[in-house]
C-alpha positions as CSV (number, residue, x, y, z in Angstrom):
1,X,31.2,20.7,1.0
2,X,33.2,23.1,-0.8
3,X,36.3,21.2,0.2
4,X,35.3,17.8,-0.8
5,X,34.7,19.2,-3.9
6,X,37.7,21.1,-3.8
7,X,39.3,17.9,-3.1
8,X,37.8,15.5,-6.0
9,X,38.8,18.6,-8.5
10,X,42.2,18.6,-7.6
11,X,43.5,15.3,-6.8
12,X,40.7,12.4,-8.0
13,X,40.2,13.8,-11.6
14,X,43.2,13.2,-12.4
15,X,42.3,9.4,-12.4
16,X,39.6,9.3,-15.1
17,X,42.1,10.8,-17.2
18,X,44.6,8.2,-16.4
19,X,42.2,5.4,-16.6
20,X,41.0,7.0,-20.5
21,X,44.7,7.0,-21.5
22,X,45.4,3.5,-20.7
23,X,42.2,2.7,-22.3
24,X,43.3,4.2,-25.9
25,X,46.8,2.4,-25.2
26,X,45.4,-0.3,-24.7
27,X,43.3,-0.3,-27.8
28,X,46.0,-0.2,-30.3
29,X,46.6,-2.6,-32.8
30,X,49.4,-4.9,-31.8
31,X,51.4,-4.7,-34.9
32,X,51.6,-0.7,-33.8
33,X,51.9,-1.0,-29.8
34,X,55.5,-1.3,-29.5
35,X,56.1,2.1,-31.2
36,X,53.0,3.9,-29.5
37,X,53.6,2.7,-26.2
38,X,57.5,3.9,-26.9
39,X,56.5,7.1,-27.7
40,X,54.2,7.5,-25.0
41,X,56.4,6.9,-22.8
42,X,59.3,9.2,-24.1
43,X,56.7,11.8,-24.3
44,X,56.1,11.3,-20.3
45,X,59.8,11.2,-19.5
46,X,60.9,14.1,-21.6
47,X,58.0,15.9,-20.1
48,X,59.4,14.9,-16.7
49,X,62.8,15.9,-17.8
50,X,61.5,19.3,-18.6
51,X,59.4,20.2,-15.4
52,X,62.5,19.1,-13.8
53,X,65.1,21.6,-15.4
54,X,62.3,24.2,-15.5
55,X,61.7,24.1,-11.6
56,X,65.5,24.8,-11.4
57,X,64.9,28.3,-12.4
58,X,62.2,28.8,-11.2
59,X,61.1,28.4,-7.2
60,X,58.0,29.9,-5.7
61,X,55.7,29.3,-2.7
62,X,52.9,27.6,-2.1
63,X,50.0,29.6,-2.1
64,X,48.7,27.5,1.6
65,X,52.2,28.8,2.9
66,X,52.0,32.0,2.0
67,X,48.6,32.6,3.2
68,X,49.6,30.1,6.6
69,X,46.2,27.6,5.9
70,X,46.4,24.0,5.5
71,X,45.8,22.9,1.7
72,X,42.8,21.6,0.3
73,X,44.8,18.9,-1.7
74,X,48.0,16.7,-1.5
75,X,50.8,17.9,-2.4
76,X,54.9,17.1,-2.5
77,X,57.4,19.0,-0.2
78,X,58.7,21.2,-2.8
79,X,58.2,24.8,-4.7
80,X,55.3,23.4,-6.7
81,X,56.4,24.8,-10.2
82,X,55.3,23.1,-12.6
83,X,52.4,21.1,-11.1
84,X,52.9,17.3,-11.6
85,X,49.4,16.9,-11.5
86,X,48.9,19.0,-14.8
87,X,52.2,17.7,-16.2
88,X,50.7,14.1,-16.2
89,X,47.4,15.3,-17.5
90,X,48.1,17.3,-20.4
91,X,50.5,14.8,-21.3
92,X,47.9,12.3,-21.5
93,X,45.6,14.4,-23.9
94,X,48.8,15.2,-25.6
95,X,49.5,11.3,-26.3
96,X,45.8,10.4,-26.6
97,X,45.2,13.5,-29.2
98,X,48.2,12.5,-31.5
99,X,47.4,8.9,-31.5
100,X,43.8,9.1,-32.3
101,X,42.6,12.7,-33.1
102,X,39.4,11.6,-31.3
103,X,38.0,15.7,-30.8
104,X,35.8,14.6,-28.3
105,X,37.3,12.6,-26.6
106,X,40.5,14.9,-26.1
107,X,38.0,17.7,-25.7
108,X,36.7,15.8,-22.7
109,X,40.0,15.2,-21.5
110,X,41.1,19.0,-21.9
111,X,37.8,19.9,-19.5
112,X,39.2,17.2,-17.2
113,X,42.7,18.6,-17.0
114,X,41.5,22.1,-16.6
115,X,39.0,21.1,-14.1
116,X,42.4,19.7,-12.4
117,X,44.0,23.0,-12.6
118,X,41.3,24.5,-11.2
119,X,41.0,22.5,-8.7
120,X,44.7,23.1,-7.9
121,X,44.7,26.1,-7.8
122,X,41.6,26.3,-5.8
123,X,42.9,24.0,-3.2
124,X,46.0,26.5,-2.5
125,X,48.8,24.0,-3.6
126,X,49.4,25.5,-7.2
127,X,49.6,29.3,-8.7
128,X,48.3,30.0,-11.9
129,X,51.9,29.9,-13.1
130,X,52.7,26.8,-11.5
131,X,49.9,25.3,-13.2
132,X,50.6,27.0,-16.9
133,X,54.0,25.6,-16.7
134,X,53.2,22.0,-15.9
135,X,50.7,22.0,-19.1
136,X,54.0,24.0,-21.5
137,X,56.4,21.2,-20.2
138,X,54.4,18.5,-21.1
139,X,53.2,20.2,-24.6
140,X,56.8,20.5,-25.8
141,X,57.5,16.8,-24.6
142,X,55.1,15.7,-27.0
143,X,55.8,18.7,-29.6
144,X,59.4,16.6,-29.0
145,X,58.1,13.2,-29.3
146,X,55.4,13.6,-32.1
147,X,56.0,16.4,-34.0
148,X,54.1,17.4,-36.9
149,X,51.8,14.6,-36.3
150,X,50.5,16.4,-33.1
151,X,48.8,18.6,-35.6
152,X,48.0,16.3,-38.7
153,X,46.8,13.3,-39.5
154,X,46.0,10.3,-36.8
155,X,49.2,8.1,-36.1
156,X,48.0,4.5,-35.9
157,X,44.4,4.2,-34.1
């Protein structure tokens, strides 16, 4: 039982969160969609830019490898620094958070993502670290993207 859940946590959470950020995309006003979709997306690929230089310098090993157990979770052949799954997820709140300052709804989708990490790092795919760093990469990216308007007022929704 503790794997299934193991499971869900680690790999099927992530698509609520997915499924929420379309949803606020979706809901912006068409005169503003071009530039929020842009942004979102520049946010996701500078995000992806950064776990990609940061995995450069730094390589670990999977915790399941280390300890010689099969992991609880899917995973891709590589070092595992920083987690995709994390780097996806925060940068969804990110985008949703600077588009709509919705506090409860990003709060939802913060206990999401760190129910992901958990579940991660549970499942023996992800160290703390690799976890940390997935959620950094994908908070500059939208530090990057949105600036000042991460922390102030609503962009468009």
């Amino acid at each position: 039982m503790n794997e299934i859940i193991t499971e869900i946590l680690a790999d099927y959470l992530l698509i609520p969160i997915v499924l929420i950020g379309a949803v606020v995309l979706l809901k912006v006003p068409a005169k503003n969609r071009r530039e929020v979709w842009a942004k979102a997306i520049i946010a996701g690929l500078i995000a992806l830019v950064f776990a990609k230089i940061a995995s450069l310098f730094y390589q670990n090993q999977r915790p399941f490898e280390a300890l010689g157990v099969d992991p609880g979770a899917s995973y891709l052949p590589n070092s595992g620094f920083p987690s995709d799954h994390i780097l996806l997820a925060v940068t969804i709140v990110c985008i949703v958070w600077a588009i709509t300052k919705n506090k409860p709804l990003s709060i939802l989708l913060l206990a999401l993502c760190i129910a992901v990490g958990l579940g991660r790092i549970l499942a023996l795919v992800h160290t703390p670290v690799d976890v940390i760093g997935g959620a950094a990469c994908a908070i500059l990216a939208a530090l990057c993207v949105y600036g000042k308007n991460l922390f102030t007022a609503k962009v468009v929704v």
